[in-house]
C-alpha positions in Angstrom: 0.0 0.0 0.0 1.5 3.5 -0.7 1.2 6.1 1.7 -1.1 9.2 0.7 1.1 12.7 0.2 1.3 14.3 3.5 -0.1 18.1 3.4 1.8 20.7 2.3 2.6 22.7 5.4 3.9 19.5 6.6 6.2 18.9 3.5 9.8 19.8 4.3 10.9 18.4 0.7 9.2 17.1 -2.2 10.1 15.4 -5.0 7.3 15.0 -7.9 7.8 13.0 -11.4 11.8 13.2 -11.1 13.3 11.4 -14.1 17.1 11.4 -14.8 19.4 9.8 -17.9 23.0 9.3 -18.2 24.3 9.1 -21.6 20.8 8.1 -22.5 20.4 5.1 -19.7 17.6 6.3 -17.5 18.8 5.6 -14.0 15.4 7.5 -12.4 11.7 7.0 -14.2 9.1 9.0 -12.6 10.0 9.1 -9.1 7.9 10.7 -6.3 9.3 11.3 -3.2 8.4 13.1 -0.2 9.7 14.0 3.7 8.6 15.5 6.0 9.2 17.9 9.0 10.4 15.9 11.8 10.5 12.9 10.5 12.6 9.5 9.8 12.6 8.9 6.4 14.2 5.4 5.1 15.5 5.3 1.4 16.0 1.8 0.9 17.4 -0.2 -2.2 20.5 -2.4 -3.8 23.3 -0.2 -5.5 22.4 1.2 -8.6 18.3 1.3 -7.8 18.8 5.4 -8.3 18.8 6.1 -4.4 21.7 8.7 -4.8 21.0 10.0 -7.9 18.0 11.1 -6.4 19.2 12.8 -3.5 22.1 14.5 -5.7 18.8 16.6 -7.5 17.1 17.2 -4.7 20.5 18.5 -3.0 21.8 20.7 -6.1 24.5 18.8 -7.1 23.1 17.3 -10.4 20.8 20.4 -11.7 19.6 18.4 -15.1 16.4 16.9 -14.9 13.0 16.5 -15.6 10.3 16.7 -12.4 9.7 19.3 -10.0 11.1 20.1 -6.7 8.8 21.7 -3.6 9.4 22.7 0.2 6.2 23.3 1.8 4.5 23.8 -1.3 7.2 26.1 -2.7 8.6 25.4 -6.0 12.9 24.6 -6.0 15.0 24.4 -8.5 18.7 24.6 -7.6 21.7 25.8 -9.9 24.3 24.8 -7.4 25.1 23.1 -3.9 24.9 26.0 -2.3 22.0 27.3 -3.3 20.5 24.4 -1.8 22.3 24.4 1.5 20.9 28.0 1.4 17.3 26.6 1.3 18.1 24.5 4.4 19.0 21.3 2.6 22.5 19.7 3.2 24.0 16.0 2.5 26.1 13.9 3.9 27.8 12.0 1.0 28.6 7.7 1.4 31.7 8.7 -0.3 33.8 10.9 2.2 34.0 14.6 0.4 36.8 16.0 2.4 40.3 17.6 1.9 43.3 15.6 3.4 45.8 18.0 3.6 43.3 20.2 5.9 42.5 20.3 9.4 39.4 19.0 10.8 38.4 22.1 12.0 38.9 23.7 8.2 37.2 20.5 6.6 34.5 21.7 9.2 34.1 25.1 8.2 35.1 24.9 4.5 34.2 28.4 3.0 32.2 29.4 6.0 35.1 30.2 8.2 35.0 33.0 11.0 36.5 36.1 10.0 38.8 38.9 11.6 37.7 42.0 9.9 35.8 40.2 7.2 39.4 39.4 5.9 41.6 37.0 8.2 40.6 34.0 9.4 40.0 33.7 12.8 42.0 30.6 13.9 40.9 30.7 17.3 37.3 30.8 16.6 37.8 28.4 14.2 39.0 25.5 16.4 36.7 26.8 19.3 33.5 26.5 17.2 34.8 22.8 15.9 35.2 21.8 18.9 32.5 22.6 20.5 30.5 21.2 17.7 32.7 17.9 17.9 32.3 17.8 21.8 27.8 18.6 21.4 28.6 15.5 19.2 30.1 13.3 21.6 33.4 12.8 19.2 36.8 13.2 20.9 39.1 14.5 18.1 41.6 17.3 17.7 40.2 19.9 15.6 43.7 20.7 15.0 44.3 17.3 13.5 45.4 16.8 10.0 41.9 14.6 8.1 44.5 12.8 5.8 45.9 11.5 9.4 42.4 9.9 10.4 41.1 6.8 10.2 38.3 6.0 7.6 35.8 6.0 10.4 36.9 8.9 12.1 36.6 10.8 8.8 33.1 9.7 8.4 32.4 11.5 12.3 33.8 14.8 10.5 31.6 14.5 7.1 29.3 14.4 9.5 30.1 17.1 11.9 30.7 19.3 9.0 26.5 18.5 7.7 25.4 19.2 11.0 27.4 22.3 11.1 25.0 23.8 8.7 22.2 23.6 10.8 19.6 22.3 7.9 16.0 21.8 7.9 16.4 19.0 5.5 19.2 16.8 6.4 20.1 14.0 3.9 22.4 10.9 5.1 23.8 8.6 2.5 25.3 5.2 4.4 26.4 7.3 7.6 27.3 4.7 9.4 28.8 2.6 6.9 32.8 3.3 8.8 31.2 3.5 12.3 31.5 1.6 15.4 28.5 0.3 17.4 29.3 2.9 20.3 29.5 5.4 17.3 26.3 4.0 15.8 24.5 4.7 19.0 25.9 8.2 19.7 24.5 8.8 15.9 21.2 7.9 16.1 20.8 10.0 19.4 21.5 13.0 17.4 19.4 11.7 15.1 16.5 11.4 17.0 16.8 14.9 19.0 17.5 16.6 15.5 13.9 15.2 14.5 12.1 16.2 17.6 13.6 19.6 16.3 11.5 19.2 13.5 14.5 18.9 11.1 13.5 16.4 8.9 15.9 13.0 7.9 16.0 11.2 4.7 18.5 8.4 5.5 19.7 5.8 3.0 21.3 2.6 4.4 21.7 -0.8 3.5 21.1 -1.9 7.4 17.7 -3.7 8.0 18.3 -3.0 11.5 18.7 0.4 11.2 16.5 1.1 9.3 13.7 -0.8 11.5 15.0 1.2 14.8 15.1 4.8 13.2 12.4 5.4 10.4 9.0 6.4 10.5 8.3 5.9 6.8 10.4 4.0 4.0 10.7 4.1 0.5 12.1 1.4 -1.2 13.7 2.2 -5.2 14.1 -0.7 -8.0 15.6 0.1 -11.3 15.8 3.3 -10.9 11.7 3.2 -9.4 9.5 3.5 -6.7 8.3 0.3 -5.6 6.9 1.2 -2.5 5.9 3.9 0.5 4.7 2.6 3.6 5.1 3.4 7.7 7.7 1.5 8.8 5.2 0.1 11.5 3.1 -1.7 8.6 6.4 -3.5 7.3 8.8 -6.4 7.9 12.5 -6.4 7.1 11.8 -9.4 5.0 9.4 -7.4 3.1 11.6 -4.2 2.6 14.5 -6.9 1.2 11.8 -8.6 -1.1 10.5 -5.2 -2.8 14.4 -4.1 -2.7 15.8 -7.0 -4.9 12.6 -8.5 -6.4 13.4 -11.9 -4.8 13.7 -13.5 -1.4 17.2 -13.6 0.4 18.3 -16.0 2.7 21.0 -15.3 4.8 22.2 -18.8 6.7 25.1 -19.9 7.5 26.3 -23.6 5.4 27.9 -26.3 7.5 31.8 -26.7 7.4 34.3 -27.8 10.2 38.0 -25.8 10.1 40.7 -27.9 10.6 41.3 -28.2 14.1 45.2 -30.2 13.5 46.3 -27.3 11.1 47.0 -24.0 12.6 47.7 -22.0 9.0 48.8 -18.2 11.1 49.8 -17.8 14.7 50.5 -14.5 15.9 52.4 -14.0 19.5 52.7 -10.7 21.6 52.0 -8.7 18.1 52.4 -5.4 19.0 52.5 -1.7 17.3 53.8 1.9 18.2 53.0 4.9 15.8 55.4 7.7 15.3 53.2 11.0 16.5 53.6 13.9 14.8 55.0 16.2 17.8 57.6 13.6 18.6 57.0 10.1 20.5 55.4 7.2 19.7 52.0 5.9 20.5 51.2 2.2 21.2 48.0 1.0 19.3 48.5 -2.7 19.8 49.7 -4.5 22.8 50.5 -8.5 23.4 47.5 -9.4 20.5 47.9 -13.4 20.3 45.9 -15.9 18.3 45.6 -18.4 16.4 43.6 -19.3 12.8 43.2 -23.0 11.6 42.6 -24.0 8.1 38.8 -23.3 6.8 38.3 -21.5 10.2 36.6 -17.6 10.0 38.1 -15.5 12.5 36.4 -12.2 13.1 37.5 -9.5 14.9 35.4 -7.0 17.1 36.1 -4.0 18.9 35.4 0.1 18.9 36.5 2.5 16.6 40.3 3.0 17.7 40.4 -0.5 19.4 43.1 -1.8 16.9 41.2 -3.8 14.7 42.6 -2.6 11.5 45.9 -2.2 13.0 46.1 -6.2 13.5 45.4 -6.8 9.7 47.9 -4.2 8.6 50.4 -5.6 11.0 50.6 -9.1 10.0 50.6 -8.0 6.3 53.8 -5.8 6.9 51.5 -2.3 6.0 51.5 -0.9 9.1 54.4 2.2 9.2 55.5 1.8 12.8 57.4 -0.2 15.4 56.4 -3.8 15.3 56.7 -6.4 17.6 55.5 -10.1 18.0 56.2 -13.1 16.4 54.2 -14.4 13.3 54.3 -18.1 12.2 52.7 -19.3 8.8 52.0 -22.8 8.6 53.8 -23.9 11.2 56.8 -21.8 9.9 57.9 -18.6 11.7 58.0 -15.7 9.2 59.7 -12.3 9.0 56.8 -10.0 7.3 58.4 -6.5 6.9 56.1 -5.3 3.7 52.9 -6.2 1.7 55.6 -7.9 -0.5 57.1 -10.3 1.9 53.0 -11.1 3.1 52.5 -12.2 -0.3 55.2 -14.6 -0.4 54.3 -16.2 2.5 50.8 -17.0 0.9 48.6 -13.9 2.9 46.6 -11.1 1.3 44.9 -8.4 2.2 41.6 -6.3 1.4 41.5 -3.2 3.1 38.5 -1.3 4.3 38.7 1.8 2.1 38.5 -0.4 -1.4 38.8 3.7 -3.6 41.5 5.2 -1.7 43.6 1.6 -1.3 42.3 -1.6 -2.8 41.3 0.1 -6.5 43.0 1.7 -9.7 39.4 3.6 -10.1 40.2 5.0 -13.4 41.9 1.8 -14.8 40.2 -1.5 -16.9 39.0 -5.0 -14.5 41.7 -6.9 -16.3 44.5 -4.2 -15.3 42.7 -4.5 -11.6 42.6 -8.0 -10.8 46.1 -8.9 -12.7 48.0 -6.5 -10.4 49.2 -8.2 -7.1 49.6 -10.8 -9.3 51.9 -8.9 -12.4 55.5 -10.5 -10.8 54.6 -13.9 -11.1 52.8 -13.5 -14.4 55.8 -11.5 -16.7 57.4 -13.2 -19.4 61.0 -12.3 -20.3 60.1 -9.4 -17.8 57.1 -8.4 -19.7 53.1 -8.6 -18.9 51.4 -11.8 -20.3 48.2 -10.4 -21.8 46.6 -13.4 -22.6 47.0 -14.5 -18.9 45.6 -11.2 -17.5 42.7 -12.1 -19.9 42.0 -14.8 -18.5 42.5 -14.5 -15.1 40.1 -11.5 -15.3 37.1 -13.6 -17.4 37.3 -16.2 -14.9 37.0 -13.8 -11.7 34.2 -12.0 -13.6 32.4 -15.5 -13.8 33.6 -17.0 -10.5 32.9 -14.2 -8.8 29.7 -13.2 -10.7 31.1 -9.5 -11.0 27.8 -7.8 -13.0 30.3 -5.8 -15.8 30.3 -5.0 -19.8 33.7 -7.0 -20.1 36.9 -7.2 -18.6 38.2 -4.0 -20.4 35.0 -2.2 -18.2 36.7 0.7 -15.7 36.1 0.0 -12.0 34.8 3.3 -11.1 31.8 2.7 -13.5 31.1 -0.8 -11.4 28.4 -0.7 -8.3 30.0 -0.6 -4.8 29.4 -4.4 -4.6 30.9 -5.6 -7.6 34.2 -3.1 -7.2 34.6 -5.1 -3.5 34.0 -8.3 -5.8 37.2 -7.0 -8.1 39.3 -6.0 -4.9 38.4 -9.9 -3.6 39.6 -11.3 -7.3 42.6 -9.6 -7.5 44.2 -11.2 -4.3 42.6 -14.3 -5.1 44.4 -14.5 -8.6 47.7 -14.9 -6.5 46.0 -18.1 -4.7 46.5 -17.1 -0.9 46.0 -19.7 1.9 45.3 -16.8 4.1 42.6 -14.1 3.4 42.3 -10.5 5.7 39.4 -8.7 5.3 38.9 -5.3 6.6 35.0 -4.3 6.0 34.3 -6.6 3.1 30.8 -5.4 2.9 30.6 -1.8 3.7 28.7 0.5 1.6 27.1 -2.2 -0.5 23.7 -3.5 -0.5 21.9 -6.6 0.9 21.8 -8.5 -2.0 25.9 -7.6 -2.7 26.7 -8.8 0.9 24.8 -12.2 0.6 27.2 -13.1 -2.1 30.5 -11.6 0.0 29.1 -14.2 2.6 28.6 -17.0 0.3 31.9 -16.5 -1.4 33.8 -16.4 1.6 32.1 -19.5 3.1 33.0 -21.2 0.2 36.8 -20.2 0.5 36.3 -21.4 4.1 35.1 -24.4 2.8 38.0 -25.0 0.3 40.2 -24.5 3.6 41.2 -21.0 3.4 41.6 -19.2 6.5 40.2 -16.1 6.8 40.3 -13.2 9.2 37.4 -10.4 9.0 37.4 -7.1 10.6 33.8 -5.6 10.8 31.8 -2.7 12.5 28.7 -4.6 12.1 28.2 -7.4 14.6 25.1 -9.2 13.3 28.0 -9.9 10.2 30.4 -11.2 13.1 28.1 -13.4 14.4 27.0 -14.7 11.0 30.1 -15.1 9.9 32.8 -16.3 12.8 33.6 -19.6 13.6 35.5 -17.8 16.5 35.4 -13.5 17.4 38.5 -12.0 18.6 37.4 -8.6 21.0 39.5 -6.0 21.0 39.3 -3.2 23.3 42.2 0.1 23.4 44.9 -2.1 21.4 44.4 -4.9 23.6 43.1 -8.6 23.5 40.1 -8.7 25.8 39.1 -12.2 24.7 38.1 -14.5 22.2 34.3 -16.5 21.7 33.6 -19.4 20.8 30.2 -18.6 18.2 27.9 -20.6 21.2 29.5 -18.0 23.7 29.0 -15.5 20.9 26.3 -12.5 21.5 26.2 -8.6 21.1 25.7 -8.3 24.4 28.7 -10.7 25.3 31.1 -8.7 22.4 30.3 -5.4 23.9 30.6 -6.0 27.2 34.3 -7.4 26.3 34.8 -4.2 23.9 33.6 -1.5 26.2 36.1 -1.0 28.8 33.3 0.6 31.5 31.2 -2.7 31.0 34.2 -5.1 31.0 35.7 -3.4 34.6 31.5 -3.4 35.9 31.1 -7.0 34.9 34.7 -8.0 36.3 37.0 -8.2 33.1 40.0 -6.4 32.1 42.0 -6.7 28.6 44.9 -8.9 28.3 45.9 -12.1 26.7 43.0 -14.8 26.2 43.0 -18.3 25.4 42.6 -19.4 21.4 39.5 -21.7 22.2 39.2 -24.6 19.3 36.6 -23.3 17.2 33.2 -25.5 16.9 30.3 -24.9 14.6 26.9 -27.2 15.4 25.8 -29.1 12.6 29.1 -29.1 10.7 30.4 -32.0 8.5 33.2 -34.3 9.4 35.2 -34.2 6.6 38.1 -31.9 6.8 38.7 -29.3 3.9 40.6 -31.1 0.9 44.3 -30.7 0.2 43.9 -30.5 -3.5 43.2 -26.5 -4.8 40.3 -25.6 -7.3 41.6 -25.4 -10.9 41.0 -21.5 -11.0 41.5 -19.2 -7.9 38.3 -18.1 -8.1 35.7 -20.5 -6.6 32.5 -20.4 -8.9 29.2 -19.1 -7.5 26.3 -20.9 -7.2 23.3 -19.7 -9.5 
């Protein structure tokens, strides 16, 4: 059923008949869209439904178009961004729209900066109104700080600092929480839900069921670039929002496999990390992390924003650009891993959680993408084999089921899902034993993510041991054979999945409700890992004929 069009006083955007093309493809057909003041407003659907395309009209940044725009029954039509963010509306962009080389505090306040005189800028109002703003938001970060410097989750806090900075009546969020922790997630939906009772009204676009079930009050759900449905969230199911979403039924379970308990394919011992600060000193991030992974096992790993999740992966890969300590054994070998390079050799690879800025050449081909880790082992007479890279790249595109024109197709054209698909390919092309994933499904929809988890339960099940970061525990616990918690660089304990919980992992992360219920950080036994209902038979010795393990249809 489609909910009626609210009255206009109540209206704080509309969005009537809205129809887009690109290069003659039409991407929206006839769209109607509305939100009002105060409220919650869901915009649900998989990548490349027309979701952001949409909010880039009704936010100024793409000014062609047919359709009409209205605010409380007043007609819009915005030339620029800022003529929009002078009507009150302002966006808060899934891909992170700030300037590394600046502070936070001028990322903040970019063209809107205090003023000495109308002419100088006014450093020390400056910081003082970041702060403040940073502080009202909960976030404890150095307006001073360099955003280059920041973590990918930490820059997501300023994009959004810098939206709410502009005080908007119309506030649009686009995957806001896609780099957050759950402590983060919380502290964002708070403001969320006293900027509504403000009356500012919220269009937010996520690919979270359980997001979107605790914070709208009305959802829309877009298909091919159409409306499919408008309905109070209280008259819908998640099931029914995924349904309309990708026209199908999804499934997310989790298939029966047992790791190999006898093969321990990476030990890590007292791993430990100090970054160089940039007044002088060092700062320890990671202190006596030990564990162990067995072959076909899934090892996650939980913890806060700045527990030193990221910092693990990057350690044991040789990428991290600090002091290193610990010992790190590889199949029962002990290896020296100084660089990415080194990793490689010793059969690791890694996908890191920002797949643009570090896992992509945007602007080059698939083929060029997926042969690159790979290019050393590949050259003949010191020279690229095309024919290989060919091939190589046709069979990831059909193990991998990477939706694409062809191979010579540039990534940046690709949907979020299917570039994380590329990023996946071009490390399984070298034929690793041991997989690190940092974020494998953020920013991509539900019906991208089932076949992330399908594909790496089928690696899993070839015996590949994997190790995944993620901010999104329901993935953890749907994932993990085992979860390693981390809390302020240190190991604060390891589940077994029938120990496994939310509650259990936060209480472990959260170093108020570990001291309350009686726990501090420190080393932790590697339990074996168990899974009910697996099979018996251990994963088999003999590898696929193609890296790429084919996808079910």
């Amino acid at each position: 059923m489609l909910a009626t069009r609210p009255e206009p006083s109540d209206v704080a955007l509309e969005a009537r008949g809205i129809s887009k093309r690109f290069a003659g493809v039409p991407v929206l057909d006839d769209v109607d869209f509305s939100v009002e003041a105060g409220e919650v407003h869901a915009l649900v659907g998989e990548n490349g439904a027309g979701k952001s395309t949409l909010m880039k009209i009704v936010s100024g940044i793409l000014t062609e178009f047919d359709g009409s725009l209205f605010s409380r029954g007043r007609s819009l039509r915005f030339t620029s961004v800022r003529e929009a963010q002078a009507a009150g509306i302002a966006i808060i962009h899934q891909e992170l729209n700030l300037i590394p080389e600046m502070t936070v505090a001028e990322n903040i306040f970019l063209g809107r900066e205090p003023r000495i005189a109308g002419l100088f800028v006014d450093r020390r109002a400056l910081g003082r109104a970041a702060r403040d703003l940073l502080t009202g938001f909960g976030v404890a970060l150095d307006p001073e700080t360099r955003v280059g410097s920041l973590r990918v989750g930490e820059q997501q806090l300023v994009e959004i600092a810098k939206a709410l900075s502009l005080e908007a009546r119309v506030l649009i969020m686009d995957e806001p929480t896609s780099a957050l922790s759950p402590s983060e997630c919380e502290r964002l939906f708070g403001i969320i839900r006293k900027l509504a009772a403000s009356g500012v009204a919220i269009v937010y676009i996520s690919h979270r069921m359980d997001e979107v079930s605790l914070l709208a009050d009305r959802v829309t759900v877009m298909r091919d670039g159409r409306r499919v449905l408008t309905a109070a969230m209280a008259e819908l199911t998640p099931e029914r929002i995924i349904a309309s979403m990708v026209g199908r039924d999804l499934s997310l379970a989790t298939p029966p496999h047992t790791p190999d308990r006898s093969a321990e394919a990476l030990t890590v011992h007292g791993l430990g990390l100090s970054l160089p600060q940039a007044r002088g000193g060092w700062k320890r991030v990671l202190r006596g992390v030990s564990f162990n992974l067995h072959r076909g096992e899934i090892l996650g790993i939980a913890g806060l924003l700045g527990s030193g999740r990221t910092e693990i992966l990057e350690t044991i890969f040789g990428a991290s650009m600090g002091r290193r300590e610990g010992r790190i054994v590889v199949d029962g070998a002990e290896a020296r891993i100084d660089s990415p390079r080194q990793a490689i050799r010793h059969g690791l690879a890694l996908v890191t959680e920002d797949r643009k800025a570090t896992g992509l050449l945007l602007q080059s081909a698939i083929r060029d993408n997926v042969s690159l880790p790979s290019q050393p082992l590949q050259r003949r007479f010191g020279l690229r084999d095309d024919g290989l890279e060919t091939r190589l790249a046709r069979e990831a595109i059909a193990g991998l089921s990477v939706r694409c024109r062809s191979d010579e197709q540039v990534v940046a054209e690709l949907s979020g899902g299917n570039q994380q698909k590329v990023v996946i390919a071009k490390w399984l092309a070298i034929g690793p034993r041991i997989l690190l994933l940092d974020e494998p499904t953020r920013g991509i929809d539900i019906g991208a993510k089932k076949e992330i988890y399908d594909l790496v339960f089928r690696l899993a099940g070839q015996g590949m041991a994997i190790l995944v970061v993620s901010s999104e525990l329901p993935e953890l616990l749907l994932l993990s054979d085992r979860i390693l918690v981390m809390q302020e660089g240190r190991q604060a304990g390891i589940l077994e999945r029938r120990e496994a919980s939310e509650e259990a992992i936060m209480t472990l992360a959260s170093p108020r409700r570990a001291e309350r219920a009686g726990l501090r950080a420190g080393p932790a036994t590697a339990h074996q890992p168990e899974r009910p209902g697996g099979s018996e038979n251990p994963p088999s010795d003999a590898p696929p004929s193609s890296p790429f393990p084919m996808s079910r249809q």
